[in-house]
C-alpha distance (Angstrom), angle and dihedral (degrees) to the residues before:
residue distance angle dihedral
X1 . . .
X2 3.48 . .
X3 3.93 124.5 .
X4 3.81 109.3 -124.3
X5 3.67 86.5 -160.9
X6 3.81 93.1 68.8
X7 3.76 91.6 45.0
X8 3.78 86.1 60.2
X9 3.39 95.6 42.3
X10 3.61 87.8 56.8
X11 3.73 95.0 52.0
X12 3.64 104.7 51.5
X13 4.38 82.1 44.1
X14 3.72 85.5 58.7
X15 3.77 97.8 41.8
X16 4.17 91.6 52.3
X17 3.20 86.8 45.2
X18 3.97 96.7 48.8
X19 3.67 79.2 44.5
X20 3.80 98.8 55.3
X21 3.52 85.7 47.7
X22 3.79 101.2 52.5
X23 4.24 90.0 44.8
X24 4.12 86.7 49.2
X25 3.80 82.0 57.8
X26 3.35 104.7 48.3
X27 3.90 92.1 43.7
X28 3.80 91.9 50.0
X29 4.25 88.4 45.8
X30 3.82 81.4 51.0
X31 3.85 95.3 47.6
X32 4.22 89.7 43.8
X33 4.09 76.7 56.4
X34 3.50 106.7 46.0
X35 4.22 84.6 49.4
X36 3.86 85.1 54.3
X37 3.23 88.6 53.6
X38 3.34 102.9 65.1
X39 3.71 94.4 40.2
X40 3.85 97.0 55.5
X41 3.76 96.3 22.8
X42 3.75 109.9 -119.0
X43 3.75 133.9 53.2
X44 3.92 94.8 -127.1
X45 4.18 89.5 63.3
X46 3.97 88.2 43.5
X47 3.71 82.4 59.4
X48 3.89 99.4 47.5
X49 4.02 82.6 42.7
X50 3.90 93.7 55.1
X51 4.14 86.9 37.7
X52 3.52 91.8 60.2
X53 3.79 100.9 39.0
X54 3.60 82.3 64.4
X55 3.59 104.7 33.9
X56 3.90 98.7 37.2
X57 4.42 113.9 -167.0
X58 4.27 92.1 22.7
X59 3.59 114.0 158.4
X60 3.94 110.0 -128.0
X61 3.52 83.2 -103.0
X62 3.28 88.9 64.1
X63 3.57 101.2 52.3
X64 3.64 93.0 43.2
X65 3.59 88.2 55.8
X66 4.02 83.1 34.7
X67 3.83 94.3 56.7
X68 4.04 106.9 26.1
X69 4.02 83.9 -116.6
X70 3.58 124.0 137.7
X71 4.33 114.4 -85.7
X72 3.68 80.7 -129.8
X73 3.89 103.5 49.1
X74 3.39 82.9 40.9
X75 4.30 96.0 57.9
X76 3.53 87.6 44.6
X77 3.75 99.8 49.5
X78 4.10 93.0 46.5
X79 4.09 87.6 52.9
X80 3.47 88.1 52.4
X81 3.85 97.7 46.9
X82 3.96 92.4 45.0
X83 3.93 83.2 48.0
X84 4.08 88.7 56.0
X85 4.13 85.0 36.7
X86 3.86 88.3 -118.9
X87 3.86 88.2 127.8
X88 3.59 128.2 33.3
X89 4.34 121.5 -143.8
X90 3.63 133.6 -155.3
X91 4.19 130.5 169.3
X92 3.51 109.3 -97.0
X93 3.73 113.0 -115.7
X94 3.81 110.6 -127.7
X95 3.75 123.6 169.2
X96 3.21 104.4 -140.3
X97 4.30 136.3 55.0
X98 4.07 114.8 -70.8
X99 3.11 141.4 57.7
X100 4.04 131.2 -7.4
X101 3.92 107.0 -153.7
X102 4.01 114.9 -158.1
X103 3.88 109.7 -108.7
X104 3.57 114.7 -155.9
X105 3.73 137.3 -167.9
X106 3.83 136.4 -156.1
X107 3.89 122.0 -112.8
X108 3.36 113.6 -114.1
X109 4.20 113.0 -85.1
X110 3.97 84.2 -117.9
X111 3.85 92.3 63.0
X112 3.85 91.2 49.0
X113 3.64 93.2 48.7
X114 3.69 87.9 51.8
X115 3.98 88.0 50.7
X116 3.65 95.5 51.5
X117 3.60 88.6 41.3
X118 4.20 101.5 82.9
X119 3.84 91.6 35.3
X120 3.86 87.4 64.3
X121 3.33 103.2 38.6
X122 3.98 89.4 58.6
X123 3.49 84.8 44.2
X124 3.50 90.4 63.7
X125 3.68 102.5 32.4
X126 4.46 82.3 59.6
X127 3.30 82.9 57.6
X128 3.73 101.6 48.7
X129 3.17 88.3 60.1
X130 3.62 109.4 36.6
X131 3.73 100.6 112.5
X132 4.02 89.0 67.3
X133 3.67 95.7 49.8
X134 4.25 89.2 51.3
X135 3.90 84.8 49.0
X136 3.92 87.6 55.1
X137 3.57 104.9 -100.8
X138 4.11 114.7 154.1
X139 4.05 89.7 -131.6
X140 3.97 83.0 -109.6
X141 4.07 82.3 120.4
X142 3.74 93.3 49.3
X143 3.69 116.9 142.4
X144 3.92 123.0 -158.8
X145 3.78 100.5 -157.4
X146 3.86 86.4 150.5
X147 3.90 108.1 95.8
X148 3.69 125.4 171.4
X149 3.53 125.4 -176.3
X150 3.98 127.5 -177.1
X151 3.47 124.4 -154.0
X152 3.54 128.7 -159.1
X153 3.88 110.3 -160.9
X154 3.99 88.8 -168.0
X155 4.34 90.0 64.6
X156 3.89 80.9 65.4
């Protein structure tokens, strides 16, 4: 006979575990975020970015509806990502008469890695050498010792 103590046991195991689970998701989603963030400025176009990665040729409707943002945040963030080439836009092919809504899609995280990547690195290299420009130096006598290099093992 079986215990029904175990079988309870078991259940509230499985549901803290589920629950663990579920909150290591959503913190890790949040992290993913917060790292957008930085790279594309604001947390409302890390959202759209993250949308679209998973939801590739959405209208802005769609991420609107997607993300719980306003249509008209939404509009104006996509213009400004296709402006910085962050998110790609083609004419929605519909079959019958009306309206053709742009559909837009995320670059891959690789090529906005690569983006970010010179920005830092002459970020840091200014600040390498920042005690010789507050001495008065003309940053003739810079030195770049800060070198990053990204590799994407998928272009192999």
């Amino acid at each position: 006979m079986a215990d029904h103590g175990d079988e309870s046991t078991e259940q509230t195991t499985r549901e803290r575990l589920e629950a663990e689970a579920d909150r290591a998701v959503a913190e890790f989603d949040e992290n993913v975020v917060d790292l957008l963030a930085w790279l594309l400025d604001t947390e409302t176009r890390a959202r759209i970015f993250v949308f679209l990665r998973q939801n590739p040729h959405a209208t802005s409707e769609e991420v609107a509806n997607g993300t719980g943002l306003y249509p008209s945040t939404v509009r104006e963030a996509l213009a400004e990502l296709h402006d910085e080439e962050m998110v790609s836009r083609r004419k929605r092919k519909n079959s019958g008469a009306g309206n053709n809504p742009y559909e837009y899609e995320a670059i891959a995280p690789s090529e906005l890695v690569r983006g970010a990547v010179g920005q830092v690195q002459s970020q840091l290299n200014t600040l390498f050498n920042l005690d010789r420009r507050l001495l008065g130096d003309d940053g003739d006598g810079d030195v770049e010792p800060v070198t990053i290099t990204v590799r994407d093992d998928t272009d192999e």
